[in-house]
NUVONU-503181 format. One record per residue (C-alpha): x negated, y, z negated. Coordinates in steps of 0.001 Angstrom, whole numbers, plus 500000, padded with zeros to 6 digits. Example, Ala and Ser with C-alpha at 12.3 -4.5 7.8 and 13.67 -1.06 7.14 Angstrom:
487700495500492200/486330498940492860/
This chain:
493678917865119881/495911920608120864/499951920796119796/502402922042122562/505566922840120798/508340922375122786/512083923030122461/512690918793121533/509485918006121665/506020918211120003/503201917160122614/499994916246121851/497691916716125081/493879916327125046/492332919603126053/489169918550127383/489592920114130767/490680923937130510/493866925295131385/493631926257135210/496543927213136573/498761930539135359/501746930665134111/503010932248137293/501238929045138941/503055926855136615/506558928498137616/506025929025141196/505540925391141496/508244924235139349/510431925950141145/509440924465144351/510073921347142746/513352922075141936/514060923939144988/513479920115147014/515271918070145013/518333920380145040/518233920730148168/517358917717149790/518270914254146866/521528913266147883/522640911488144767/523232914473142317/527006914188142877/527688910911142517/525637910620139485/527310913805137734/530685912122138855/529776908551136839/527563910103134096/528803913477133399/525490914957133679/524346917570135888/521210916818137117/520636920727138652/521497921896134830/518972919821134057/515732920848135793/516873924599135286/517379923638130712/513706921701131176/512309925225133058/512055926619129866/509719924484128212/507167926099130583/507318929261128530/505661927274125292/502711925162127226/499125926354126993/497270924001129580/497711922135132499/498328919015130602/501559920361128914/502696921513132435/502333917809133690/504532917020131058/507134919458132227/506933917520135415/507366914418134958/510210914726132581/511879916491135407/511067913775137571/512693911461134633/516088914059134607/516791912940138317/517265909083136983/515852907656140004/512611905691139979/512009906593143659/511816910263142251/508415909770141125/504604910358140958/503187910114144392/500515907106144278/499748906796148272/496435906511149009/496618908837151831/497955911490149863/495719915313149913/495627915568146808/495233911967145609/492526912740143699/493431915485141483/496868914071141337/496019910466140005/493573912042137574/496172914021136233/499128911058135737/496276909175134024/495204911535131658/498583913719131054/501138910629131814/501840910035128038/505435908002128950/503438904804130065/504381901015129506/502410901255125744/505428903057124727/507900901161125825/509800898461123902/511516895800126600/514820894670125025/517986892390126328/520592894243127399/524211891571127368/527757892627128410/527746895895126220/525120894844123698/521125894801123363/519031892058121801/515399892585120744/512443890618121685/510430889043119163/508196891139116853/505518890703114385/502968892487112001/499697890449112408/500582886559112580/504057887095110151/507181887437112215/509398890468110931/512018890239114071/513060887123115496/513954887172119057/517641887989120293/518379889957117053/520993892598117693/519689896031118191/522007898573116803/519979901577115407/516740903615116569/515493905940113782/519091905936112560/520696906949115792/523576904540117262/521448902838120155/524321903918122903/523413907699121809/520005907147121612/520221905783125229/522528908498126553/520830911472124976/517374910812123840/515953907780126092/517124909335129369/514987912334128715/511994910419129431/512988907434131773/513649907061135409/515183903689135002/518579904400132969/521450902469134495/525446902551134164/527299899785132780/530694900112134518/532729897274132786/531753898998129121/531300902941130674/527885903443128996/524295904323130068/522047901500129490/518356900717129584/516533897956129164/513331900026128249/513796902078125076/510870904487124751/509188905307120908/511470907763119782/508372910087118893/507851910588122106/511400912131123011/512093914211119900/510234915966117018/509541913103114415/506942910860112886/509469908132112447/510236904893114342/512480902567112956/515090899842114532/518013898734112471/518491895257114077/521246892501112623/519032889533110681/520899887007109548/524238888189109473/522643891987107826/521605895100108586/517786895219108307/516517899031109247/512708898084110122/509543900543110829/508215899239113592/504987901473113949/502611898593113102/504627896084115281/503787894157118126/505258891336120753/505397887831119883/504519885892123360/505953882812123173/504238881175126258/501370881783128158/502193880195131178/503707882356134108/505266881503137257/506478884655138079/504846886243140434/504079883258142683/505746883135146267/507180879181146397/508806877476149523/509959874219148262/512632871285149557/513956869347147020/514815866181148463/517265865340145584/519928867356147561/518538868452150178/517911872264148845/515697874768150351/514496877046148115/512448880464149101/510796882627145664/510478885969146763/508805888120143642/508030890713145889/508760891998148892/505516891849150458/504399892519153571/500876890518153712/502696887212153166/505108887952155767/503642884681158148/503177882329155204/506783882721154400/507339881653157858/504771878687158491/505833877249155052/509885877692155931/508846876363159291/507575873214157396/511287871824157275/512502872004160471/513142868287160295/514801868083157196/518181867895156601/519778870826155098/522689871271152495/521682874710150873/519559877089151328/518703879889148405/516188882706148321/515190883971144658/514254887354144397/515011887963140682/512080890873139523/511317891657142706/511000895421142648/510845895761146210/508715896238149073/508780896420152743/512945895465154099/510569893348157039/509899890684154293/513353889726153678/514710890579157334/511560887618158640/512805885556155887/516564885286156748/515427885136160981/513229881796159912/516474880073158675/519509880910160796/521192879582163463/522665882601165157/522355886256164702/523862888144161999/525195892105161975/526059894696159361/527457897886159999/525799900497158179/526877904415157108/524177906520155561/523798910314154504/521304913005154020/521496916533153249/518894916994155711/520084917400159290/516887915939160838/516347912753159015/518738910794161540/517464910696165283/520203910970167624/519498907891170296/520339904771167726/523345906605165639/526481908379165745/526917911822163684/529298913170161988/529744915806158533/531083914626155665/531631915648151672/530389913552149059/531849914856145885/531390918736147016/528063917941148524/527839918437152134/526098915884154479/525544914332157703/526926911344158175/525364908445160417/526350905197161528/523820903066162356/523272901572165847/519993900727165672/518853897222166166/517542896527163100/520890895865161608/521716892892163696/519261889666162072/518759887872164976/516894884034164596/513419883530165206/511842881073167336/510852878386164761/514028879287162862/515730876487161106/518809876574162711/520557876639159593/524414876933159708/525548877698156263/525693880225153672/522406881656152194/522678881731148505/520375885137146895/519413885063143291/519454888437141562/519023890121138571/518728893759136459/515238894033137497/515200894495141497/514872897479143098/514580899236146150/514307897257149297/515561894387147480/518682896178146271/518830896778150403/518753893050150745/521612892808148197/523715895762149985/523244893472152866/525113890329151254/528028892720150484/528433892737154286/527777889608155659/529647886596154353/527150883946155248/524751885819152589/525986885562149038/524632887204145818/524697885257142416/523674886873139369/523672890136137175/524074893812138817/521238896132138478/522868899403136714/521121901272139527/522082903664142130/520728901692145234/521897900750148866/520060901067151890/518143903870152047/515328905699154403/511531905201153044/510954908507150554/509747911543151483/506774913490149981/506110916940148771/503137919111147131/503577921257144959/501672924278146068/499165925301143040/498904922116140807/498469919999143901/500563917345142533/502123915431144436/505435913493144372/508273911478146524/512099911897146720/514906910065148404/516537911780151364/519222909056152004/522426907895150458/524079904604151814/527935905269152382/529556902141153640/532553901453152057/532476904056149842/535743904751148187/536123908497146704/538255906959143925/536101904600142906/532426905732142535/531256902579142021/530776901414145157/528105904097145875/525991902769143367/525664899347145758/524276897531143382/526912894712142301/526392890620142677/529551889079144538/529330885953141814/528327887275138395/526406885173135934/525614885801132602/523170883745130267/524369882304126863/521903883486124188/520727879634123918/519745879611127535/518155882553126944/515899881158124432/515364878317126432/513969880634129506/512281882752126957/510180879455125408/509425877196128284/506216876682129254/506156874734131984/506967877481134867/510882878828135731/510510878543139225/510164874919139045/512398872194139812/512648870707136382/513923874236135123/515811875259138083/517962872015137386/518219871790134366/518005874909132408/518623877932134938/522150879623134880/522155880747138433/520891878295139772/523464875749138260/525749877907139082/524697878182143005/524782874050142742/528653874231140917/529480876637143804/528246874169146927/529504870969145550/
């Protein structure tokens, strides 16, 4: 084992393969990285505007750290922790199969990627405050579940969040109503500074209890998951149609439809499409979804903007320049055909409002499909905002970097409609128009059953949004 000192940091890399690439290398291709997302990520602004944080000032602090590695697996680390400064999660690791340097490059995020899912610790994050999951040593539990999280390694958990957390993860959100970066991943803190110590202080029975957690692990309370299966079911109780969605993919794309197409006949009272964890996809999944249940076509106007003058063909939009805090862009409103949902041939015929079940954890094209219930009043989001910076956007670019071969993606679009200088909020495109929180005893009761979530008997009986979809149609 090798140690890489850096600045905040002390790395251990395995050394196994010798350092190939200079130090000029190193820097050449950093600064093509930077030089990209600079130049061409449209969100900087609007993020330094919410956060206070300068993304640019960020890549150039992290620079730097190149000056202390000693082999290619400390320069990795360089790069993905700039990847982690832009806060987006489509600012990431190129995985494409089709990629030219696939090879090198997925050997190199498996054997230098050190910020994987071992080290993260999943925790509640509700209005303002974060619970913990449960933990144990061996069989003997040491931290019941929903136990209030208030300390890691001593550090309040909103500053750990803000100024240690961040440094390693993609996926920080903003909490508007409480003005606070939050996360519902919380990396161990030996990872993101120099320390041997991980502790939580978490609230146990009324007290303070300031825990190592280094020989801690998950208590799974069932082993039954539901999760991940696509569902169409009718529930003839009232007449519901409801469509799980867990991800938005293209394969089952004509199953969705033959199985919607199954109720033709029925009668109809609601009709609800869950997509709650659904990271996203292909926009075609959702867009075939909606066409097998209307009655009539339904439009959206849409305003996006790049930095990049070419990302916008000129036949299906209308152009225009326009400032987004300082930043300049292109402006383009969106005339293409795609943003009128037109019915399909074996649609439903369905006349009412479309109820969408979200949550924190969507992403990407679903988080289009949300933007898209913000416009159209027959479509109508219940649930929790993400935190993210979403909207519709254009499918990521890629780059190369030049020497290390490594290989990454970057948005190039930011979605403008409605946007309101004064309010930067309504960039980020990722709110719920009816928001539902859980109790903490619902909570427990989603966290324990074992009989599947997506199921009637818990849909009825025991899931917030949904009863609150059913109080809402009455």
């Amino acid at each position: 084992m090798k140690k890489i000192v850096l600045p905040f940091l002390a790395l251990f890399v395995m050394t196994a393969r010798a350092q190939s690439l200079t130090k000029q290398q190193m820097l050449e291709d950093y600064d093509q990285l930077c030089t990209t997302l600079t130049t061409k990520v449209p969100h900087f602004a609007v993020r330094k505007k919410v956060t206070g944080i300068g993304i640019p000032g960020e890549l150039r602090r992290i620079r730097h750290d190149i000056d202390t590695v000693t082999c290619d697996g400390g320069f990795y680390d360089v790069i993905f922790r700039a990847l982690a400064a832009c806060n987006d999660q489509h600012v990431s690791p190129n995985q494409t199969k089709d990629s030219m340097a696939m090879a090198r490059t997925k050997e190199a995020y498996q054997k230098y990627f050190r910020y994987g899912s071992s080290k993260v610790y999943k925790v509640y994050y509700i209005d303002g405050k974060y619970l913990t999951r449960g933990f144990q040593n061996k069989d003997a539990e040491v931290i019941p579940f929903f136990s209030e999280l208030t300390h890691v390694n001593g550090i309040p958990i909103d500053k750990y969040v803000a100024k240690y957390n961040r440094l390693v993860s993609g996926a920080t959100r903003w909490d508007f109503k409480h003005k606070k970066a939050w996360s519902s991943s919380l990396y161990d803190p030996r990872l993101v500074s120099n320390t041997d110590k991980f502790t939580w202080t978490v609230i146990i029975d009324g007290k303070p209890q300031t825990i190592d957690m280094t020989e801690l692990s998950y208590i799974y309370p069932r082993d039954f998951f539901d999760d991940f299966v696509f569902k169409v079911d009718y529930f003839q109780r009232d007449s519901t149609l409801y469509i799980r969605i867990p991800k938005m993919d293209y394969g089952k794309i004509e199953w969705l439809e033959d199985e919607i197409a199954k109720h033709k006949d029925e009668p109809l009272r609601r009709a609800i499409i869950d997509v709650r964890g659904n990271g996203g996809g292909s926009d075609m999944v959702w867009t075939h979804v909606l066409s097998a249940i209307i009655d009539k076509p339904m439009h959206f106007n849409l305003w996006q903007a790049s930095k990049e003058i070419g990302v916008f063909t000129q036949e299906d939009s209308i152009q225009k320049p326009i400032k987004v805090y300082g930043d300049r862009m292109i402006a383009c409103f969106d005339q293409g055909d795609w943003t009128t949902l037109k019915p399909s041939k074996r649609t439903l015929g369905y006349d009412g409002k479309i109820y969408v079940m979200a949550d924190e954890n969507i992403f990407s094209s679903t988080s289009s499909f949300l933007s898209v219930c913000q416009k159209i009043d027959r479509l109508v989001s219940v649930g929790r905002s993400t935190g993210y910076f979403v909207g519709i956007g254009a499918t990521p670019w890629g780059d190369i970097l030049r020497h290390s071969h490594f290989s990454y993606r970057y948005p190039v679009t930011i979605e403008t409609t409605d946007t309101d200088p004064h309010h930067p909020e309504t960039y980020y495109k990722d709110q719920v128009e009816i928001e539902v929180w859980p109790t903490i005893e619902e909570l427990r009761t989603q966290t324990f059953y074992n009989k599947g979530q997506h199921t009637e008997e818990f849909l009825y009986n025991h899931d917030w949004v949904f009863r609150k979809i059913l109080e809402e149609t009455k």
